[in-house]
C-alpha positions in Angstrom: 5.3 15.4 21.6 6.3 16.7 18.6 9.8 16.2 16.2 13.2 17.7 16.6 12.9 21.2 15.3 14.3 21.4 11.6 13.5 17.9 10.8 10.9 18.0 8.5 12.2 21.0 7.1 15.5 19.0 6.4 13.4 16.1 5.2 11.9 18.5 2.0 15.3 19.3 1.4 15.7 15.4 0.7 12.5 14.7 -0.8 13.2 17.8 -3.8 17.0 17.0 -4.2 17.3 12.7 -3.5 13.7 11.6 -3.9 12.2 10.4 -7.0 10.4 12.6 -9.1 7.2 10.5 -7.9 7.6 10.9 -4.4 8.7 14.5 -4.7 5.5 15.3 -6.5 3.2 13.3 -3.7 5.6 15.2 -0.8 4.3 18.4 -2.7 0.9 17.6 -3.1 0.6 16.3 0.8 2.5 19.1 2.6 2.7 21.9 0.4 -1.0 22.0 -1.8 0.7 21.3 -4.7 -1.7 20.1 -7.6 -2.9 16.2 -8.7 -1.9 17.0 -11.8 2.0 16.7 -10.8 1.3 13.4 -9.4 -0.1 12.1 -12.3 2.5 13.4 -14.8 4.7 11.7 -12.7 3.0 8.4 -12.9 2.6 8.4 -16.7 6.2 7.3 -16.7 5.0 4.0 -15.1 1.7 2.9 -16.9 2.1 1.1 -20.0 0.0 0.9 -23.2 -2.2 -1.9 -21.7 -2.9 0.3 -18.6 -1.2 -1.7 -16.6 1.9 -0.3 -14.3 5.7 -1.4 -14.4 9.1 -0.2 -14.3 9.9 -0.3 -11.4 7.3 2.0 -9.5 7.5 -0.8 -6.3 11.2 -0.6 -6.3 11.9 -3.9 -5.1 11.4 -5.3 -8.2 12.3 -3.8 -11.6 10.1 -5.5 -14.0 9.5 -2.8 -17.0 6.1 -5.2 -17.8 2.9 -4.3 -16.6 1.7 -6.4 -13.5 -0.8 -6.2 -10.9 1.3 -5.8 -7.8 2.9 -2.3 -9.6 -0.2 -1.8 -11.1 -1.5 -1.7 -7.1 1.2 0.5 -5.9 -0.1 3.1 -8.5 -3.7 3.0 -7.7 -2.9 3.7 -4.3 -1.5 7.0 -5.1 -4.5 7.4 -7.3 -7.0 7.2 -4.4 -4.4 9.1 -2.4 -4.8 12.4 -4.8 -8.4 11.2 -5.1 -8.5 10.6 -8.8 -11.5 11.3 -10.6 -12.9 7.5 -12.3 -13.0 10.0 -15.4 -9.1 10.4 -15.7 -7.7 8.7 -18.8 -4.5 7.1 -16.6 -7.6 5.8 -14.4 -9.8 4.3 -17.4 -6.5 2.8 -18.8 -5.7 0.9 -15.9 -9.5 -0.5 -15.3 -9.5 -2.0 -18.4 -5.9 -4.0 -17.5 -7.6 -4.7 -14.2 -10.4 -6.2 -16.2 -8.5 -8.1 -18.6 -6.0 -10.3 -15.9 -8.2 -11.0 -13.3 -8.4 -14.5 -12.9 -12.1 -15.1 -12.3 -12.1 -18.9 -11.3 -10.0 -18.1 -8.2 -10.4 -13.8 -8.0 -7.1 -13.1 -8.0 -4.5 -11.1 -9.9 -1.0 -12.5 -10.0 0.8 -11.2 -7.4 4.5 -12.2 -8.7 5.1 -12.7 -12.8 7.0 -15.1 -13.7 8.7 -12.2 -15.9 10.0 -10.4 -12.7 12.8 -13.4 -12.8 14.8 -11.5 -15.3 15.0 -8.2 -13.6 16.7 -7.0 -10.5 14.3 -7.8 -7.7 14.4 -8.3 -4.0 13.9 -12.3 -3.0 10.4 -12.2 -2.3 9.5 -11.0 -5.4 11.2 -14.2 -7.5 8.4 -16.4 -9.4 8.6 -20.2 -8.5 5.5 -22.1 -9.7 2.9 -22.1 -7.0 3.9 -18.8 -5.3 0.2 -17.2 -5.3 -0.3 -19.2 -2.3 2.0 -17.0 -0.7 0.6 -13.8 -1.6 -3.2 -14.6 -1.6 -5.7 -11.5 -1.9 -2.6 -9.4 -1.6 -2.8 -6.8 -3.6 -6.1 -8.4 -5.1 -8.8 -7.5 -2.7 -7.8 -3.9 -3.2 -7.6 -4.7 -6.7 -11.0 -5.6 -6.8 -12.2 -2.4 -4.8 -10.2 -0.5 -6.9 -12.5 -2.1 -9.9 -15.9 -1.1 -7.8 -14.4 2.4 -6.9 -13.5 3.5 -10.4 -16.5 1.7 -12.7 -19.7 2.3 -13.7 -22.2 0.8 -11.0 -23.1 -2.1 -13.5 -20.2 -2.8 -15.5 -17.7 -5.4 -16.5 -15.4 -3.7 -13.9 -17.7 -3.7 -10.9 -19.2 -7.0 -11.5 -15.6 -8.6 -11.6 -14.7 -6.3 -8.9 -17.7 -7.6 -6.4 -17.0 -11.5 -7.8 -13.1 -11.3 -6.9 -14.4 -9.7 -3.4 -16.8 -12.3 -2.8 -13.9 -14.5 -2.7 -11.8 -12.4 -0.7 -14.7 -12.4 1.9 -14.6 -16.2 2.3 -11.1 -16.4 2.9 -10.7 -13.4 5.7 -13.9 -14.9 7.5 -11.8 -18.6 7.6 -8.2 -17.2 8.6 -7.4 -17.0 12.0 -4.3 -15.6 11.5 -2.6 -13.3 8.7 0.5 -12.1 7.2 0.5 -8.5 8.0 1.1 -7.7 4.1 -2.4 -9.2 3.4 -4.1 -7.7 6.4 -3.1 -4.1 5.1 -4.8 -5.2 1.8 -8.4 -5.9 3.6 -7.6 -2.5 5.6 -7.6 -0.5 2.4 -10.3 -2.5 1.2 -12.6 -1.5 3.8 -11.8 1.9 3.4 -12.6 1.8 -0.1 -15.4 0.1 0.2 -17.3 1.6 2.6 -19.3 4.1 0.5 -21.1 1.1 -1.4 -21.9 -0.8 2.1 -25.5 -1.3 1.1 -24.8 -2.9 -2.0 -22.0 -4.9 -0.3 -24.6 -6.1 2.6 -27.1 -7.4 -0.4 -24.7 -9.5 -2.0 -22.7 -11.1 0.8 -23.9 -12.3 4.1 -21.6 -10.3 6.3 -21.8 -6.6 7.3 -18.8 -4.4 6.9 -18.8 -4.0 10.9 -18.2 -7.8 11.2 -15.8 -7.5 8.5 -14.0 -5.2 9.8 -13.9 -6.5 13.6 -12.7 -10.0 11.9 -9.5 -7.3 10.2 -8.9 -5.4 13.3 -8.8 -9.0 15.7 -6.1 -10.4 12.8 -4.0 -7.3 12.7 -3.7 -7.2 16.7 -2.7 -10.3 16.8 0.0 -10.2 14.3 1.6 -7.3 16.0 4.7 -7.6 18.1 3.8 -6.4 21.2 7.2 -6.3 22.9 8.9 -2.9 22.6 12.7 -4.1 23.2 12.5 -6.3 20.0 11.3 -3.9 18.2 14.7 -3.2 16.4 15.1 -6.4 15.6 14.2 -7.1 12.2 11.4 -7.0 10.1 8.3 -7.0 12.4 4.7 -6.2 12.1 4.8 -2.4 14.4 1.5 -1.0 15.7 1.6 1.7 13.3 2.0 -0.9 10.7 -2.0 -0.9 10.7 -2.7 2.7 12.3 -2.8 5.3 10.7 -4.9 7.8 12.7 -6.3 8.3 16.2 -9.8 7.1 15.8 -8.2 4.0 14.5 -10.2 1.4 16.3 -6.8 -0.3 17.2 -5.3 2.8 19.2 -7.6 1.9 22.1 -7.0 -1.8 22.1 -3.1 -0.8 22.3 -2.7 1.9 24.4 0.8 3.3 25.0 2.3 1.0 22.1 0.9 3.6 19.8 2.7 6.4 21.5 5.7 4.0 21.5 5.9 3.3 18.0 5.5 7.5 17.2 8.4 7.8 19.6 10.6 5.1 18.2 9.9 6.8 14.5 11.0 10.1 15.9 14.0 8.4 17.4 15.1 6.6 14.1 15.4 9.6 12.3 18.4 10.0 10.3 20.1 13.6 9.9 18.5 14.6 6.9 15.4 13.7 8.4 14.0 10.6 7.2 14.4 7.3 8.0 16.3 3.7 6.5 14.7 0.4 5.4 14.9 -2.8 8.1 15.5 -5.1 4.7 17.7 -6.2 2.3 18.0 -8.2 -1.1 20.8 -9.9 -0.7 21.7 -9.7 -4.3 21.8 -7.3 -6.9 23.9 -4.9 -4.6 24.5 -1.6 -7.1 20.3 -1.8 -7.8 19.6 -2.5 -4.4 21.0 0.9 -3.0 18.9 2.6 -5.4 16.2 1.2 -4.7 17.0 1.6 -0.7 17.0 5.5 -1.5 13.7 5.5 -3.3 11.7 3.8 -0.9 13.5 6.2 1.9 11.3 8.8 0.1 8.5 6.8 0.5 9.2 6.2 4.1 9.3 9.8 4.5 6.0 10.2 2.7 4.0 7.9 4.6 6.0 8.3 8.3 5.2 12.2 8.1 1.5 11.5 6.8 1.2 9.1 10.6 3.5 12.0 12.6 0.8 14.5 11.4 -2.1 12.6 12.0 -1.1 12.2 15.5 0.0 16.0 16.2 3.7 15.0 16.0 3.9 17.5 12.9 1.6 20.5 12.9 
């Protein structure tokens, strides 16, 4: 199957005209070859003198500061251009990394207490004790993100490997997950997979069990029945997948093909598709943000559709 012809061609039109300049330059650098360097020009808007990312780059919450959830949302896009460990914006925000990680429990903190005075969606408000909420989300990608961009024996890496030793312990205890977190230890493993032997020396799991324990906790967090699937905010098949060797296509079957389906069905007319949340509050900064992250939706909806041979 692939989409209605003219969609994607009337989802550029959106992405260079309504998008943010961020995910017009990623749109660009994904479909049409344009360079990294775009990318990162555009992310220089977010990073702060500390290194650290703010201003709303996760636009449910508008915090100008620098925090490690933002600063998260920027690495990805970092790894997604494959941003060399050399690059100033990359040494910059190692260093921020290095300098908030709270090494007692290896975590970052997910939510500031700071993000209570700007326009944010509900589930980004600070109440004391909300890490328990959040967990190793974003922090165990945090931590690979430390091990990815630092020298071998650094500051970086050794606080990267210490927060992920921690991470470990808690994945191997859960038997269940909120799907947020899961998606953390997903991009975990994939960042972490080039330094496997030095991962099997210093823990006592392989990345194989480690990986079986992610794929067993994001299975079972998926809703399985297709009519509800409208309903709400709910943990999707292709929540977790993101290609076809994807261990999890097998164990699902047809829900994969589904969920494709259901995307090409939910298309708007210019293309792209709407958010299944709201805030509640702050209604004028809530549509703006509801039109960035439909650019981001497009982003990472056509990145699955083309995987899959839904876009050629």
């Amino acid at each position: 199957m692939r989409i209605p012809e003219g969609c994607f061609e009337k989802a550029t039109v959106f992405m260079k005209s309504k998008a943010r300049g961020l995910e017009r330059s990623r749109f660009e650098y994904l479909f049409e070859n344009a360079s990294k360097e775009s990318v990162i020009a555009q992310l220089k808007a977010y990073q702060n003198e500390d290194g650290g990312f703010g201003h709303g780059i996760e636009p449910d919450f508008w915090l100008p500061l620098s925090s490690p959830m933002a600063t998260w949302a920027a690495g990805q896009i970092l790894l997604e251009i494959d941003a060399d460990a050399n690059e100033p914006m990359v040494k910059s925000m190692v260093s921020y990394l290095v300098t908030t990680l709270n090494i007692e429990t290896g975590m970052w903190a997910s939510v500031l207490p700071e993000n209570n005075d700007y326009p944010h969606a509900p589930w980004w408000h600070w109440q004391e004790g909300v890490q328990v909420n959040w967990m190793f989300n974003p922090s165990v990608e945090l931590a690979a993100f430390l091990v990815h961009w630092s020298p071998e024996k650094s500051k970086g890496a050794e606080k990267g490997w210490t927060s992920i030793g921690k991470a470990i312990h808690r994945l191997m205890n859960q038997t269940d997950m909120d799907r947020h977190e899961i998606n953390n230890y997903q991009q975990f493993l994939k960042i972490i997979k080039p330094y496997e032997s030095t991962f099997s020396t210093k823990f006592k799991y392989t990345l194989d069990t480690v990986s079986e324990k992610i794929v067993a906790l994001a299975e079972r967090s998926i809703d399985k029945i297709i009519s509800t699937w409208k309903n709400g905010y709910k943990a999707l098949p292709l929540d977790f997948i993101d290609i076809p060797e994807h261990p999890l296509c097998d164990r699902l079957g047809l829900l994969v093909e589904q969920n494709l389906n259901l995307y090409v069905e939910e298309m708007s007319d210019e293309g792209i598709w709407d958010i299944s949340w709201r805030w509640g509050s702050y209604p004028d900064e809530f549509e703006v943000a509801r039109k960035n992250w439909q650019g981001i939706l497009a982003i990472n909806r056509y990145k699955q559709l083309r995987a899959f041979g839904y876009l050629e």
